[in-house]
Backbone bond lengths (Angstrom), bond angles and torsions (degrees), N, CA, C in turn:
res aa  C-N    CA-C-N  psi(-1)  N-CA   C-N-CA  omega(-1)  CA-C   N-CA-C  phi
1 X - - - 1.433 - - 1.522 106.93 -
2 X 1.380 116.62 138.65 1.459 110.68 -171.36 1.758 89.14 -126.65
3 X 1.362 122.69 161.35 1.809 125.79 179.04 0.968 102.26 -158.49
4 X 1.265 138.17 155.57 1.708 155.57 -135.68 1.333 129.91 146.11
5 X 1.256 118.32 -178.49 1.696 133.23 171.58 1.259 100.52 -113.98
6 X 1.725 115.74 131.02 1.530 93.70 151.31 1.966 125.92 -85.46
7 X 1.386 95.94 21.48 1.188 107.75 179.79 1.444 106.87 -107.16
8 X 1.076 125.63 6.30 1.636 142.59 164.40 1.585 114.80 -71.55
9 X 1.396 104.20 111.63 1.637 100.55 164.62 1.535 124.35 -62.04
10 X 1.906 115.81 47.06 1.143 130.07 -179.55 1.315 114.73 -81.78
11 X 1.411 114.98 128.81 1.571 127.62 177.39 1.797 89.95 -66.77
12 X 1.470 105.36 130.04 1.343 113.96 154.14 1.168 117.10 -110.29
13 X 1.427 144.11 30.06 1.222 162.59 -139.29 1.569 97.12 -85.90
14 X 1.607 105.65 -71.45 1.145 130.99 -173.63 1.626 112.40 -65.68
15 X 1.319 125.88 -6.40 1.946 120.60 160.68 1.141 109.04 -98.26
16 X 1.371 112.17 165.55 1.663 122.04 -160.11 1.596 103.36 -81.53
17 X 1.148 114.11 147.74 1.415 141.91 -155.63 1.870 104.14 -58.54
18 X 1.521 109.55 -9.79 1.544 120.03 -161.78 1.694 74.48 -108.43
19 X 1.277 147.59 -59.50 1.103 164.45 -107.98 2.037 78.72 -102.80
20 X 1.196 111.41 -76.48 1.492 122.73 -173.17 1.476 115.06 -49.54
21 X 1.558 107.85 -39.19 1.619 117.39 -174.20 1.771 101.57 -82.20
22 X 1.149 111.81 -25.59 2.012 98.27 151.72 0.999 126.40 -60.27
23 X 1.503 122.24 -56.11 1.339 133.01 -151.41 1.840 81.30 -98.30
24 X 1.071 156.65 25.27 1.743 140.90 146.57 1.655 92.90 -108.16
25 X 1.521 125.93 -13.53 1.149 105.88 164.82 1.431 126.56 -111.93
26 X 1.373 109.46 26.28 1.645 136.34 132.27 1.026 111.24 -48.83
27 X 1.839 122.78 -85.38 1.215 137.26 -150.48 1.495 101.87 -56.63
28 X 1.792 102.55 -47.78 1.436 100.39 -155.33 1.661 112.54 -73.18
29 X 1.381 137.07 -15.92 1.458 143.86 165.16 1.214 134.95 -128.95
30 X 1.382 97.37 150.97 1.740 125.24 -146.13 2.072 85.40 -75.83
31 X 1.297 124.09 91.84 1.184 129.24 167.04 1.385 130.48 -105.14
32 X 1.644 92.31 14.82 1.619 112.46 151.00 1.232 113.17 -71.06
33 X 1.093 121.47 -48.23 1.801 128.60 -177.34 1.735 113.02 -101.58
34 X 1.484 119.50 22.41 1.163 120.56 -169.85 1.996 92.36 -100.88
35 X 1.357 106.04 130.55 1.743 113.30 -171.46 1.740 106.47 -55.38
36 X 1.191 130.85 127.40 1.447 125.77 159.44 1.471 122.66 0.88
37 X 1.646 124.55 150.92 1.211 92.80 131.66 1.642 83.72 134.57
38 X 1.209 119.62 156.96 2.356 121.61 -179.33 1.819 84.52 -82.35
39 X 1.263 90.80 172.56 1.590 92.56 178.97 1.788 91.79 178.04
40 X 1.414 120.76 135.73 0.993 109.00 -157.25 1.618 96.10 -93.79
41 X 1.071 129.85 177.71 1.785 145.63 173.85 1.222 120.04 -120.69
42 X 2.032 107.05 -55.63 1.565 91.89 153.58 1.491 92.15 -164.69
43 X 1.317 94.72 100.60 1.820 129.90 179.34 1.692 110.44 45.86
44 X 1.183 105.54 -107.19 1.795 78.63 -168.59 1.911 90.12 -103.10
45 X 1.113 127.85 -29.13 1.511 128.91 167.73 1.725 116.04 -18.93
46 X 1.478 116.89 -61.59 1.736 121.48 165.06 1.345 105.90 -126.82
47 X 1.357 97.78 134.64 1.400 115.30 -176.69 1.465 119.10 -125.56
48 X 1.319 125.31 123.06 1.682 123.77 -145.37 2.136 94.67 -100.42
49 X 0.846 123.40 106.98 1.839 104.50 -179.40 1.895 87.69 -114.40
50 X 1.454 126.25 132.23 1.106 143.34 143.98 1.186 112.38 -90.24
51 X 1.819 112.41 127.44 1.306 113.43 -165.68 1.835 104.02 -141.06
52 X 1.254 91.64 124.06 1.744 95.90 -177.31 2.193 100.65 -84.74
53 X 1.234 108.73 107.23 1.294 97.01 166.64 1.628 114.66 -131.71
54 X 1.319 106.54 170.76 1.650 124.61 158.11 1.672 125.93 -92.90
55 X 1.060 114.03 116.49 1.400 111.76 -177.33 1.409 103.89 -80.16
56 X 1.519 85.98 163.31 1.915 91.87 -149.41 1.887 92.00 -139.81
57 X 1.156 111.69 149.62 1.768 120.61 168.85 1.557 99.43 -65.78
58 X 1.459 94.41 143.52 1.537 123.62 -148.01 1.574 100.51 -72.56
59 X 1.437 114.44 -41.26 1.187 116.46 173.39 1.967 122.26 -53.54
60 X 1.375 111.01 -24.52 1.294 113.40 -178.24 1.712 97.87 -85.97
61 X 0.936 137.71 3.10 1.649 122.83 -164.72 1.932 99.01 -122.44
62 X 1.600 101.28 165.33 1.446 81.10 -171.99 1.464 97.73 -125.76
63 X 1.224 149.73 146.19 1.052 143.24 146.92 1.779 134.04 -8.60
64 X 1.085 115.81 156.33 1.539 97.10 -158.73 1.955 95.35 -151.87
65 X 0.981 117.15 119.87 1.895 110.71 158.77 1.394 90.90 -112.85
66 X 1.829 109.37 163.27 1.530 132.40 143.98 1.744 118.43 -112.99
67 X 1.443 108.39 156.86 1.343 96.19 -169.44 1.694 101.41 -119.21
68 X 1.287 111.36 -15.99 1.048 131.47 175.49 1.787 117.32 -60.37
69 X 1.297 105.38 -62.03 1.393 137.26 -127.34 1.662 106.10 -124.44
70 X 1.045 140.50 129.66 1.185 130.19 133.03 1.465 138.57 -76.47
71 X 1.624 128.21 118.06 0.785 110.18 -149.99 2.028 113.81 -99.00
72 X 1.335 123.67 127.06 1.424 107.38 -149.90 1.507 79.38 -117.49
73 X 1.792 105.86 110.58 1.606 107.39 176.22 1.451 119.79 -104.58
74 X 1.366 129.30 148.88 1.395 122.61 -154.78 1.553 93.26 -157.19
75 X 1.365 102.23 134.42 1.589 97.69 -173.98 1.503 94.03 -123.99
76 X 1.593 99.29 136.27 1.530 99.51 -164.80 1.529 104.47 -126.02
77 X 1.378 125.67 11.10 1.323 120.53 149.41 1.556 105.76 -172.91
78 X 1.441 113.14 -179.62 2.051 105.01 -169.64 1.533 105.84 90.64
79 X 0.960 80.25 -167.37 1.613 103.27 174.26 1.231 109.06 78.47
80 X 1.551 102.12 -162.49 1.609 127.99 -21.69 0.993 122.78 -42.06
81 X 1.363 102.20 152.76 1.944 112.55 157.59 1.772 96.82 -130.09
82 X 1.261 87.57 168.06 1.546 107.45 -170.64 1.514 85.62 -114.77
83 X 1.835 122.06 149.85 1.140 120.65 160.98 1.613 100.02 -135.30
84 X 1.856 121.89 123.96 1.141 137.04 163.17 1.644 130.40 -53.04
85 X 0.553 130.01 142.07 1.993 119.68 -167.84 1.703 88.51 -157.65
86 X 1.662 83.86 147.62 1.782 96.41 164.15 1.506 94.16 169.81
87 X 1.477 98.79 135.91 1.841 119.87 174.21 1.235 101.62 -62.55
88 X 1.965 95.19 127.39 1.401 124.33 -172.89 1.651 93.08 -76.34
89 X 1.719 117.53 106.37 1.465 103.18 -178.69 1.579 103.42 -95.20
90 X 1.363 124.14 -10.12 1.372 124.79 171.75 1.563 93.09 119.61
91 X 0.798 141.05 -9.43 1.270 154.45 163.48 1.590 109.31 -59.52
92 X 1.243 116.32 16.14 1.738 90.37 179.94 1.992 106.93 -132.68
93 X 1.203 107.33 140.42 1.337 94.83 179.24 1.648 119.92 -101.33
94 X 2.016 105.08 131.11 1.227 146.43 159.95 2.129 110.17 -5.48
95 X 1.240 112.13 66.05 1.281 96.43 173.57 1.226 130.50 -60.46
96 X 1.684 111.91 -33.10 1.468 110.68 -162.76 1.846 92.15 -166.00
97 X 1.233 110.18 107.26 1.653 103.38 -169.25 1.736 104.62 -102.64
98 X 1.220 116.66 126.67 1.953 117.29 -178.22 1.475 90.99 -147.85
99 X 1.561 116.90 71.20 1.588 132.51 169.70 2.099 87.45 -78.36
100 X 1.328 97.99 -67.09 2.131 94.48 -176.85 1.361 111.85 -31.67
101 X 1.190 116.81 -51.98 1.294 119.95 -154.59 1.740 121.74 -115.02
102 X 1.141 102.94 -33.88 1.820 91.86 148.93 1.430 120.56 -149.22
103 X 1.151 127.30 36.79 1.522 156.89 148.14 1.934 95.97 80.83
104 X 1.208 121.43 52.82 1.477 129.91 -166.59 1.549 109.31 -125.95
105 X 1.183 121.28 116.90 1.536 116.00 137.47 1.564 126.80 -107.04
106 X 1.274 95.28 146.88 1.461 91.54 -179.31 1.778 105.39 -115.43
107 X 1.242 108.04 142.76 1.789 105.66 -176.78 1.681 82.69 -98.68
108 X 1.329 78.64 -177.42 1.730 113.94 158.29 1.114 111.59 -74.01
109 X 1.269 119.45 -173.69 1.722 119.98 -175.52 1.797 94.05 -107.86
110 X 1.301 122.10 112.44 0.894 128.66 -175.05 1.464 115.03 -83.14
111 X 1.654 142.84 122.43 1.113 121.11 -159.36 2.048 102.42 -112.04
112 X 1.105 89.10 8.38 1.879 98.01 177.15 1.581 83.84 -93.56
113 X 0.919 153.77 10.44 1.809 133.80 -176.46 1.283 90.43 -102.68
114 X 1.579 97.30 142.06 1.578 126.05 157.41 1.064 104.59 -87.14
115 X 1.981 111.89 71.91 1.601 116.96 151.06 1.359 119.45 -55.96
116 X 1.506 111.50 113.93 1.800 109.60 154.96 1.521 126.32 -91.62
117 X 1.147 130.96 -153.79 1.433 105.54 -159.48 1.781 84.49 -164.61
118 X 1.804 117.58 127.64 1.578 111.74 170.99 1.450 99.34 -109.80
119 X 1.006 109.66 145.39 1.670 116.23 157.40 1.467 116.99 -101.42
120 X 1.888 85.40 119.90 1.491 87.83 -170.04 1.622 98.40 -109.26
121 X 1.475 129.57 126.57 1.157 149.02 122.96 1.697 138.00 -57.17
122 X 1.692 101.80 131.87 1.504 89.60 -168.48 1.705 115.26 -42.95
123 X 1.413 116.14 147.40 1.234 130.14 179.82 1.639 110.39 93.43
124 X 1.431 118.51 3.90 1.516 104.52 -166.42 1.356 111.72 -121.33
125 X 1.041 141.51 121.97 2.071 140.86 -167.89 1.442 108.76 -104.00
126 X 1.367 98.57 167.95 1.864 113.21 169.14 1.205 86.86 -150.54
127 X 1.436 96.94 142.38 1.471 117.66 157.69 1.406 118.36 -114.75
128 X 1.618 103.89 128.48 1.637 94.77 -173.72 1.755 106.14 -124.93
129 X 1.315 86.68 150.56 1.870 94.49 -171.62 1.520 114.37 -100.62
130 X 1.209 113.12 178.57 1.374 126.35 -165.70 1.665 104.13 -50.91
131 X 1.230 111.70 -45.92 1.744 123.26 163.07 1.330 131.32 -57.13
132 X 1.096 117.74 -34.25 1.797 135.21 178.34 1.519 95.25 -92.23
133 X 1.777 84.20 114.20 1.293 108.70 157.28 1.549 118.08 -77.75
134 X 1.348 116.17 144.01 1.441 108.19 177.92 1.895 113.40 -140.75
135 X 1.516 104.24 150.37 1.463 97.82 163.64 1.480 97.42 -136.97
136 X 1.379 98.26 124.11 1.461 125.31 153.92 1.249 154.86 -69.25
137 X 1.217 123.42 128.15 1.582 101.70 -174.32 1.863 119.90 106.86
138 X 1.335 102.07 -23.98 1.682 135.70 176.60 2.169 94.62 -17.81
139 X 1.010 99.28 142.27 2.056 98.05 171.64 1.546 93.73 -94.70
140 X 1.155 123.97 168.40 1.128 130.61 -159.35 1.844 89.29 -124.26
141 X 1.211 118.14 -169.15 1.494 123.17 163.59 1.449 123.14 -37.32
142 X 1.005 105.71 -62.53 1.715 119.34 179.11 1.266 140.59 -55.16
143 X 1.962 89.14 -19.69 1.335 110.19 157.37 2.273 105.81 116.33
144 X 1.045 109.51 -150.34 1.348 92.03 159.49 1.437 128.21 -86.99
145 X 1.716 100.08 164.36 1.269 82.73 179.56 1.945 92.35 -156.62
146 X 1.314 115.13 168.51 1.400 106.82 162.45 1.445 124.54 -71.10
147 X 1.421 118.91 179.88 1.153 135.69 -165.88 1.701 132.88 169.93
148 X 1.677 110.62 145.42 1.306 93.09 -147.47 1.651 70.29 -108.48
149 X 1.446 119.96 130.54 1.202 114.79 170.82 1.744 107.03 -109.97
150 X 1.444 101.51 156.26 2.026 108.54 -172.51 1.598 78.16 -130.18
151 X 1.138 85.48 145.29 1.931 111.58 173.40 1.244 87.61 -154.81
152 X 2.096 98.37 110.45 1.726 95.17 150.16 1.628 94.93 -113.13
153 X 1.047 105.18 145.74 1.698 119.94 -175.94 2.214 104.08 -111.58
154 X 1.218 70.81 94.32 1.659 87.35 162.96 1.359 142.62 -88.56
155 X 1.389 117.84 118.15 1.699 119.11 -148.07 1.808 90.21 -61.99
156 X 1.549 96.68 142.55 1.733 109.37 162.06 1.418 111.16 -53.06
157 X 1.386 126.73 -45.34 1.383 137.84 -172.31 1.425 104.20 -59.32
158 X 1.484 141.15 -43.72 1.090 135.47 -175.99 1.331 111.70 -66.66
159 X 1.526 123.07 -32.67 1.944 108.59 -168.31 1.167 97.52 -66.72
């Protein structure tokens, strides 16, 4: 799992070249005002999804891996949201599996995981890998709130 600003004078030197060409096409567009909706970047390799959501109490949402995909999340206006993370040790059980059809499993809420918790503010991403479990979308203190969420999903095969 990697987390940041793209408003950070952070060297991305050191992540893989698929990893950097998301996050400079973060910085470089206004995807606050970019219309809903998947949209490809470059064919099924990066995949751009703008997503209007409501953050929701942690207990209603379920955990999520991809096996496909890395998923590079960036919240570009709203909030806060809180996002949950914890290493998939194999330990968790299969609520609802759609690897064919949109490269997702979702577990149960596992209560043996050492869930940690990022606070994401507009301008700030995580990228999570085939191993990092994640829940998205989390309400923060204040309770819910909107949010403009960006998911570009970057093929594993490319890093």
């Amino acid at each position: 799992m990697l987390t940041g600003s793209i408003r950070a004078a952070e060297d991305w030197s050191i992540y893989p070249a698929a990893i950097r060409k998301a996050l400079t096409f973060l910085k470089e567009n206004d995807l606050a005002a970019h219309e809903p909706g998947r949209f490809e970047l470059d064919g099924d390799r990066m995949i751009l999804q703008v997503l209007d959501q409501t953050t929701a109490p942690r207990a209603s949402l379920r955990p999520e891996v991809h096996r496909k995909y890395v998923d590079v999340q960036f919240l570009a206006a709203g909030g806060p949201e809180r996002i949950g993370w914890y290493e998939d040790l194999g330990d968790n059980e299969v609520d609802e599996e759609l690897l064919e059809t949109r490269d997702i499993i979702f577990y149960k809420n596992n209560p043996a995981a050492a869930e940690g918790v990022i606070e994401m503010r507009p301008g700030t991403y995580a990228a999570f890998f085939p191993w990092d479990v994640h829940i998205p979308a989390i309400e923060a203190e204040g309770g819910s709130a909107p949010i403009r969420k960006i998911v570009i999903k970057v093929a594993v095969d490319t890093l």
